[in-house]
N, C-alpha and C positions, 0 to 999 in steps of 0.2 A: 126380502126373502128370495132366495135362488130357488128358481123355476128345474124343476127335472124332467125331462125327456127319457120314460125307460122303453124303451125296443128291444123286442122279442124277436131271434128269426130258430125257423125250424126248415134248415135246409135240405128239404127231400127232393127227392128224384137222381140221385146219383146213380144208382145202379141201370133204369130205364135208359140215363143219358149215354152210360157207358156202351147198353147192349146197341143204341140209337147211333151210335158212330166207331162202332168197333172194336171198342179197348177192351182187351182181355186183362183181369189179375184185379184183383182188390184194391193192391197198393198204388199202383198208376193213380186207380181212378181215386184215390180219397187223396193219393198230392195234390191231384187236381181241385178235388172239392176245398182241398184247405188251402189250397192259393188264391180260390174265389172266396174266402172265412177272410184271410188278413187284408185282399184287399178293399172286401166290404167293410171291415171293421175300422181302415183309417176312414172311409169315405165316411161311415156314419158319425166318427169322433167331429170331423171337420163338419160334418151337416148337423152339429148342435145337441147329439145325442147325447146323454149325461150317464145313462145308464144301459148296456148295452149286453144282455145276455142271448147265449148260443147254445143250440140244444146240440151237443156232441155226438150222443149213442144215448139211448133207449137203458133201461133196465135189461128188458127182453132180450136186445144185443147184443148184450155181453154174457147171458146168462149161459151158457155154455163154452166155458174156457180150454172147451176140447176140441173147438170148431178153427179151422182157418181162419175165418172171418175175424175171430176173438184175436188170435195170433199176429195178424196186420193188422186191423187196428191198434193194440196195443202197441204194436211198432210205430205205427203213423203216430200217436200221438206221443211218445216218447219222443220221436225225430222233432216235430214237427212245435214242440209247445214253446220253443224258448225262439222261434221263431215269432211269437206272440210277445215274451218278455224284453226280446228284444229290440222291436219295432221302434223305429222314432216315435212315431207315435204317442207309443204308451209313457215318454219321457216328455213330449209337447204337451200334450194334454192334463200329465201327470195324473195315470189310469192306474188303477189299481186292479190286480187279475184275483178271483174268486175263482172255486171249482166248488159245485155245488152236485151231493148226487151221492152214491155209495161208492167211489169211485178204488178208494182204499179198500174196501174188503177184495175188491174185482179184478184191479190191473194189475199187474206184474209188481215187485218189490222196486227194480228198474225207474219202470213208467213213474210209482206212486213219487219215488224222489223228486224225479223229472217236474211233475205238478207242482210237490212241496217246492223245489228252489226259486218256482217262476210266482210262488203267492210270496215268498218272503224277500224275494228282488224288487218285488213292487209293494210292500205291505207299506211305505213309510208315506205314499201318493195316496190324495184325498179325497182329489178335483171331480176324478168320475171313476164308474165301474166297470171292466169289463167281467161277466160271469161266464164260463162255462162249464153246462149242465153235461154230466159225463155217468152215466150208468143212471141216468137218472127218471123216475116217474112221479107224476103228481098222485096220483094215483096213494105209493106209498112214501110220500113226505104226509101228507094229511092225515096215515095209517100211525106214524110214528110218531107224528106231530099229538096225535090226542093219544096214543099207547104214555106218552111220557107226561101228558098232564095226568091220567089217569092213574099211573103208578107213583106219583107225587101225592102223599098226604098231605103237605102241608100246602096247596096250591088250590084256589078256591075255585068258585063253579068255573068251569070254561067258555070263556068270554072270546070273543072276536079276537081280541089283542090279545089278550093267553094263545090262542090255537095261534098267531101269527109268531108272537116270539118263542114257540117249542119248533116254528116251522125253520124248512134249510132255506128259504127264501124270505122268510118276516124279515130280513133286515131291510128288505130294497124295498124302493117305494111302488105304487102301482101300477100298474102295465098301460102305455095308451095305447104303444099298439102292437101286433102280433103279424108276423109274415110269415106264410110260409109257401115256397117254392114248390110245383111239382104237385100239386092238388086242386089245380082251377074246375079240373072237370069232376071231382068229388070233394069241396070243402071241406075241411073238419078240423079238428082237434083230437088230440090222441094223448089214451094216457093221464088223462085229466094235468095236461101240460099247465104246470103254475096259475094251475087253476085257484090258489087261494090269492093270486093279486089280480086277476084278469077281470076282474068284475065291472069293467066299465072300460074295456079295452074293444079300441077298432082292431077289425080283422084287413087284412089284404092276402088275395090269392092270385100271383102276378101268374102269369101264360107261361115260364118259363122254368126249364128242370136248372137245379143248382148249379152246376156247375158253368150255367151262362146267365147265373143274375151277375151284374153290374152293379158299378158304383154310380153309374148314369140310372138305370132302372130304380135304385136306392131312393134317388134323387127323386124322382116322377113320383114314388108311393110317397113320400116323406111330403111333396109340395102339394101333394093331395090330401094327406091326412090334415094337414095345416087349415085347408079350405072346407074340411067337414065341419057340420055344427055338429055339438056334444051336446046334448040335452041333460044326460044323465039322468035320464026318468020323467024328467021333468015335463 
């Protein structure tokens, strides 16, 4: 049986990091933040990670496509995704790229391509997954996940495994653990982030805003989580 590793990161603190060292403009700082996305994401493939999802933007985010904010991001990821399809990486490991989220009602016609070519560049790769979560909340996959067993007559009571397979994340297996950057001094979760696989998931809240986690710091939570015990209730 092959073992899976799924890792969660929820890269915040960009904007503090930006105001913390002076960068002005959107776009600067989220090159920045996606330079530190690709090269945590070879570092995690090489440190064993099977399953590897990335929270992009918020629902809330994007929900104003009248904002600057919406206008660079859209940019940034449009620039910036096939720098992901591209990656040795995703060809050593043979990764497969998901985009989970509402991401098609939100981004530009442009952007929505941009996604579409880098899921069907990689769709024939098995080995592992890369996800990213792009307009997306837990919050309303859970909303939609039981709207759609409930408007199915023919679908019986809603069972744990029903709500998981109407969900945009039931296909991946369950979370061990969750990082996220930029909230040591207020832990949380937001969003009820994938909150229908985290049920038995470690948290880590390292000292440091996005844009200066590491592939070395990866390394430190990942050799840590290894030396947790998992009781799992028990």
């Amino acid at each position: 049986m092959t073992t899976t590793f799924h890792l969660a990161i929820i890269p915040d603190g960009n904007r503090r990091w930006a105001k913390q060292n002076g960068l002005r403009g959107y776009s600067s700082l989220y090159d920045r933040g996606v330079n530190s996305l690709v090269d945590v994401t070879g570092a995690a493939f090489e440190q064993g990670v099977t399953h590897l999802s990335l929270w992009g933007s918020s629902h809330a985010n994007l929900a104003n496509r009248s904002s600057d904010f919406f206008t660079t991001i859209d940019h940034v990821f449009r620039k910036n995704i096939h720098r992901f399809s591209d990656h040795p990486i995703i060809d050593k490991y043979d990764v497969r790229i998901n985009v989970v989220g509402e991401w098609r009602d939100s981004l530009t016609p442009k952007t929505v391509e941009a996604f579409e070519e880098a899921i069907a560049k990689t769709a024939h790769h098995t080995s592992r997954e890369l996800t990213l979560l792009i307009d997306y909340s837990g919050t309303r996959e859970r909303t939609a996940a039981v709207h759609s067993i409930l408007t199915d007559t023919e679908s019986d009571v809603p069972t744990e495994q029903l709500l998981r397979t109407r969900s945009w994340t039931g296909h991946l297996p369950d979370l061990d653990l969750i990082i996220r950057t930029g909230s040591w001094q207020d832990p949380h979760n937001s969003a009820g982030f994938m909150s229908l696989l985290a049920d038995e998931a470690q948290f880590a809240f390292p000292e440091v805003l996005w844009p200066d986690f590491t592939a070395a710091k990866l390394q430190s939570i990942i050799d840590d989580f290894h030396k947790r015990e998992r009781r799992h209730g028990k």
